[in-house]
N, C-alpha and C positions, 0 to 999 in steps of 0.2 A: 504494500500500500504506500502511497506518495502521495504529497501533495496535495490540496481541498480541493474538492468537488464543488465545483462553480459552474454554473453553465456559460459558455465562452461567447466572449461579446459582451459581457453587459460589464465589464470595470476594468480602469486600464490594468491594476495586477494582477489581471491572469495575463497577461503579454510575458511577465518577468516571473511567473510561476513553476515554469520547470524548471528553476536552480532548485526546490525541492525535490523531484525525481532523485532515483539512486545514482550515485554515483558509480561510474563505470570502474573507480578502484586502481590500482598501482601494477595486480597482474596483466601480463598482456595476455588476450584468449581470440583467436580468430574463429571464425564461423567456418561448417562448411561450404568450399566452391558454390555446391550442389545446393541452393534455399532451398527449401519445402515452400509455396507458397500458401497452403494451407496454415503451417506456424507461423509464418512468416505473419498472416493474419488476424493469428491469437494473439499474436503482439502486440499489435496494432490495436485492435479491439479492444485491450486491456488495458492499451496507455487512453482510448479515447476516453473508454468508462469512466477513469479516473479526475476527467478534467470536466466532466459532465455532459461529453456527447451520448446520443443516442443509437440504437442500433434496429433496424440498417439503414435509416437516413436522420442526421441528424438536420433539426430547423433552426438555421442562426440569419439573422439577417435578412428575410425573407428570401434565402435560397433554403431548398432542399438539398443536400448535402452528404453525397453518398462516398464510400472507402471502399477502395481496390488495391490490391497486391499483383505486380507482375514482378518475373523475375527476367533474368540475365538482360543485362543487370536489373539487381533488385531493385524496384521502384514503388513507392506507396504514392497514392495519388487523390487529391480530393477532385470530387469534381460536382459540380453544385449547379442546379436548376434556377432560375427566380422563377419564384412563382408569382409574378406581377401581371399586369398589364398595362400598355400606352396604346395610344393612338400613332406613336411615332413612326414611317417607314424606317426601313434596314438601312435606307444610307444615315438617315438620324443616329440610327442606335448605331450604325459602323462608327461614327465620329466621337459620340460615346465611348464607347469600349477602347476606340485610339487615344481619346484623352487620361481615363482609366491608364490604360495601359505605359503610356509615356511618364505620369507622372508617384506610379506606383510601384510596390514590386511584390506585391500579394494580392489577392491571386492575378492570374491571367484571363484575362477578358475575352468573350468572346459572342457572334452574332450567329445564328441559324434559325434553324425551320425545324416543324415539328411533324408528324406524324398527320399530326391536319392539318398542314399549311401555315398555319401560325409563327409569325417571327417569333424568337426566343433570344433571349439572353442567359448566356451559361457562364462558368469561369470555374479555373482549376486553380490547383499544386500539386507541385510532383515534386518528391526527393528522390533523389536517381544514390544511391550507396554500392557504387562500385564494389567496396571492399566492407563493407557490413556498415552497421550503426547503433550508438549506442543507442539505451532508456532516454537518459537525457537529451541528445541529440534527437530522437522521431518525439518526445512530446515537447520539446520547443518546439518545432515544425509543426504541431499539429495545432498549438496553442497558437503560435502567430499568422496559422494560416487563417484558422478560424476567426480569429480578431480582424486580419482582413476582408475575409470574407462580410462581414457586419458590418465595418468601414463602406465597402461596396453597394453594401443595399441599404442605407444613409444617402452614400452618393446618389444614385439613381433614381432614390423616393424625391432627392431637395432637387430634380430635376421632368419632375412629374409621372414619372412610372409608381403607378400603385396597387401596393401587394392583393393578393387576390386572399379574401376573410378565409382562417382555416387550412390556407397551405392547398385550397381546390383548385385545379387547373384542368376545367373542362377538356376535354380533347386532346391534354397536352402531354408528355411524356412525364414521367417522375424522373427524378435524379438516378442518374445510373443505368436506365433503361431504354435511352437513345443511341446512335450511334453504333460501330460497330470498337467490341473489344478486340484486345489485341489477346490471341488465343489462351495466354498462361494470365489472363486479368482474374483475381478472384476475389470477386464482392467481400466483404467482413462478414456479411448476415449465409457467408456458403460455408462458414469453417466447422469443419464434423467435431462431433461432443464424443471426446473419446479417451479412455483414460490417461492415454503421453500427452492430452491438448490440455485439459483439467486444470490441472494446478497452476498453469500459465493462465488459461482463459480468464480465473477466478481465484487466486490468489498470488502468492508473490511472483510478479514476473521478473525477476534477478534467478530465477532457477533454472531459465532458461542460456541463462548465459554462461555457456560452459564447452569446454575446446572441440570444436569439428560442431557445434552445432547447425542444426539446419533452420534455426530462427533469424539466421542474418545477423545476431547479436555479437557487439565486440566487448573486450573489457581489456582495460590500461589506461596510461594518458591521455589525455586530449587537452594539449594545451592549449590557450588562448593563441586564436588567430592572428597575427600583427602581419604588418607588411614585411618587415625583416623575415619573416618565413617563405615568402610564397615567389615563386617564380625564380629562386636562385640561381637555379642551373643555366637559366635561358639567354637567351644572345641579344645585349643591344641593353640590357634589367637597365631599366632610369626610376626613381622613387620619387615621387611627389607628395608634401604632408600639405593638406588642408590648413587656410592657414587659422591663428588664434587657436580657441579654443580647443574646436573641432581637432586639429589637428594634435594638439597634447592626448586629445582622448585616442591617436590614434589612426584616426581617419585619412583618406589618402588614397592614390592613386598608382599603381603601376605601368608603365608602358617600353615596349620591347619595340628587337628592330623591324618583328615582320610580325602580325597576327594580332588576335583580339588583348584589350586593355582590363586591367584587373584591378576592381577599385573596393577598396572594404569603406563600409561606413555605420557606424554602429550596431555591428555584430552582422551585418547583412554582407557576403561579399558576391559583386558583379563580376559578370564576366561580360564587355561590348565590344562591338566593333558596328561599325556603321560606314556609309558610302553617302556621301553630299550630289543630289539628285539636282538640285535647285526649283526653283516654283515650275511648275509645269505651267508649258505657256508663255513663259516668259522670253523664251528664246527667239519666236517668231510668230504671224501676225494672228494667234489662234484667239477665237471669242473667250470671252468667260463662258460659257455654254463647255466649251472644247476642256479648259482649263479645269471645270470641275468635274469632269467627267473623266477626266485621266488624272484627279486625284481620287476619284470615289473608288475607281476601279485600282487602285495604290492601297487603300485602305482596304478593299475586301480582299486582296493577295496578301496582304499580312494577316488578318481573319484567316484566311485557310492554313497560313503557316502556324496561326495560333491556338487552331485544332488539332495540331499534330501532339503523337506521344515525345519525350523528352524535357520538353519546359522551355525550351527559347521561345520568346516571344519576340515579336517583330513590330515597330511603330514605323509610321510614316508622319515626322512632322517639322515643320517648317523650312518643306525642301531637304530633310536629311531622311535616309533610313537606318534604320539601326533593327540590329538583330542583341540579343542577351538571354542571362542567365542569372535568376537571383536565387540564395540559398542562405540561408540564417546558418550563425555560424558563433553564436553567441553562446555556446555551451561547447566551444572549443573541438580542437581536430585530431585527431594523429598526425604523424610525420605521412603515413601511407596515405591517409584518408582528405589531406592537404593535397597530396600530388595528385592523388586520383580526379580530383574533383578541378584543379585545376585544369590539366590536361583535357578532361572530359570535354567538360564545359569551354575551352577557348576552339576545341578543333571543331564540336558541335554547332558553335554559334560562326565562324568559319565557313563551315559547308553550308549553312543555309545560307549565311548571305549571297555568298556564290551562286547556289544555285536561284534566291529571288534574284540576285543581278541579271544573271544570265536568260531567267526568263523577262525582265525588263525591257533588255533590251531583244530580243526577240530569239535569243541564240539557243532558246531550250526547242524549239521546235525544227529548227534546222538540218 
């Protein structure tokens, strides 16, 4: 047991809540290769319970709020409904979600269609754990995702989308049950009741952390992130501290000779790269008609990039695009779990920009 049972969203200390979670402790213990996504589940389910989610979809913020487990790599994933409604059309709600999106880094926003036709607004998190993860580490994740998540549907109510009484969405899809999963996704509410799953599901989940297991769980250090840690090895390392305050706390910026920029800022650390596009239009004698039409059609190809599994999200805005990776990091890393996520995340955010450049400018079809 950890930590009080709060429902998440409604005060800002559950944001700083899991520094009660257990600590992952002084031995090193690595997981097996192989997760189980089934425990992998139990896990997860058991850090929600604790922080006062529900199961199998929890209601924060007027989204519906469902959890899945894929593995290789292991990945937990929120991915959340509004159960709202507007009047607004899809390029409304595209501008939305790009705004969301640019000036946020929880969750990931995004615009579609339902099963009746109906615009939708959805939005995710995804922790991608390369090399496992601790207690501490997936209920920070799940505590500041869901803080954003309820930040989110704030946003979108003070901008006149209004929730639907009761969490009813006539016609429209529940959380988790749109879309197609990726074949090893497995819901929280699919994990079998069986005597190895028990004692995790329902009480101490520190017993699953123990050498070769298939929870994904790690146990040892994890020191505080600083910028003097990350990107060492790399060609061109230049350090940037934020300045004043900010920057005593730490805050600050990486930038290397070739690929994406790695910047931490209070416990959150990014991974970006972006491509300067300029105003569409600008360059020749196109109407505004032309102009906003080849930005709408900008904003819905980062929408589709923003549906994809991994977590980069993509913004289109003032003439720049940008591709990223945000991941809380405030409950500290390994030395493995540092390079992992590094790595991951700058080569990830990388190929996608490449490949939206290249359909940009028309060379994916080619």
């Amino acid at each position: 047991m950890f930590g009080r049972r709060k429902a998440p969203g409604r005060s800002r200390r559950t944001v700083r809540q899991w520094r009660h979670a257990p600590d992952p402790g002084e031995t090193e213990i690595l997981p097996s290769p192989q997760v189980d996504p089934h425990a992998a589940s139990a896990v997860l389910h058991r850090v929600l319970t604790e922080i006062g989610g529900d199961r199998p979809v929890t209601q924060v913020g007027g989204f519906a709020v469902a959890t899945t487990v894929r593995t290789a790599p292991l990945t937990f994933a929120l991915e959340g409904l509004w159960e709202g409604q507007s009047d607004s059309d899809s390029g409304k709600l595209l501008t939305l979600a790009g705004t969301w999106n640019a000036g946020h880094t929880v969750p990931r926003a995004q615009v579609g269609v339902d099963r009746s036709g109906r615009v939708t607004v959805t939005a995710d998190s995804e922790l991608v754990c390369g090399v496992g993860v601790t207690v501490q580490q997936l209920d920070e994740w799940l505590r500041r995702a869901l803080a954003g998540f309820s930040a989110f549907g704030s946003f979108l109510a003070e901008r006149g989308l209004q929730t639907v009484a009761g969490g009813d969405r006539a016609g429209g899809d529940r959380a988790g049950e749109s879309g197609d999963r990726q074949p090893d996704a497995v819901p929280v509410d699919a994990v079998p009741v069986d005597a190895v799953l028990e004692e995790v599901a329902h009480g101490d989940v520190t017993a699953a952390v123990t050498p070769g297991n298939r929870f994904g769980l790690v146990g040892g250090r994890t020191p505080a992130v600083l910028l003097a840690r990350i990107g060492t090895s790399l060609e061109g390392r230049t350090e940037h501290r934020e300045p004043g305050a900010s920057g005593r706390r730490g805050n600050g910026y990486l930038r290397f000779a070739a690929g994406a920029d790695v910047a931490l800022h209070d416990g959150t650390l990014s991974v970006t790269d972006g491509v300067t596009l300029g105003s569409p239009g600008s360059g020749g004698p196109e109407s505004d008609d032309d102009t906003n039409d080849v930005e709408e059609w900008l904003r819905a190809l980062c929408n589709r990039v923003n549906t994809l599994p991994g977590g980069v999200v993509a913004v289109f805005d003032r003439g720049t695009l940008t591709c990223a990776v945000h991941r809380p990091v405030g409950s500290g890393l390994s030395d493995a779990q540092l390079d992992d996520a590094v790595s991951r995340d700058r080569r990830a955010v990388g190929e996608m920009l490449r490949l939206m450049a290249a359909e940009i400018s028309g060379e994916a079809d080619a």
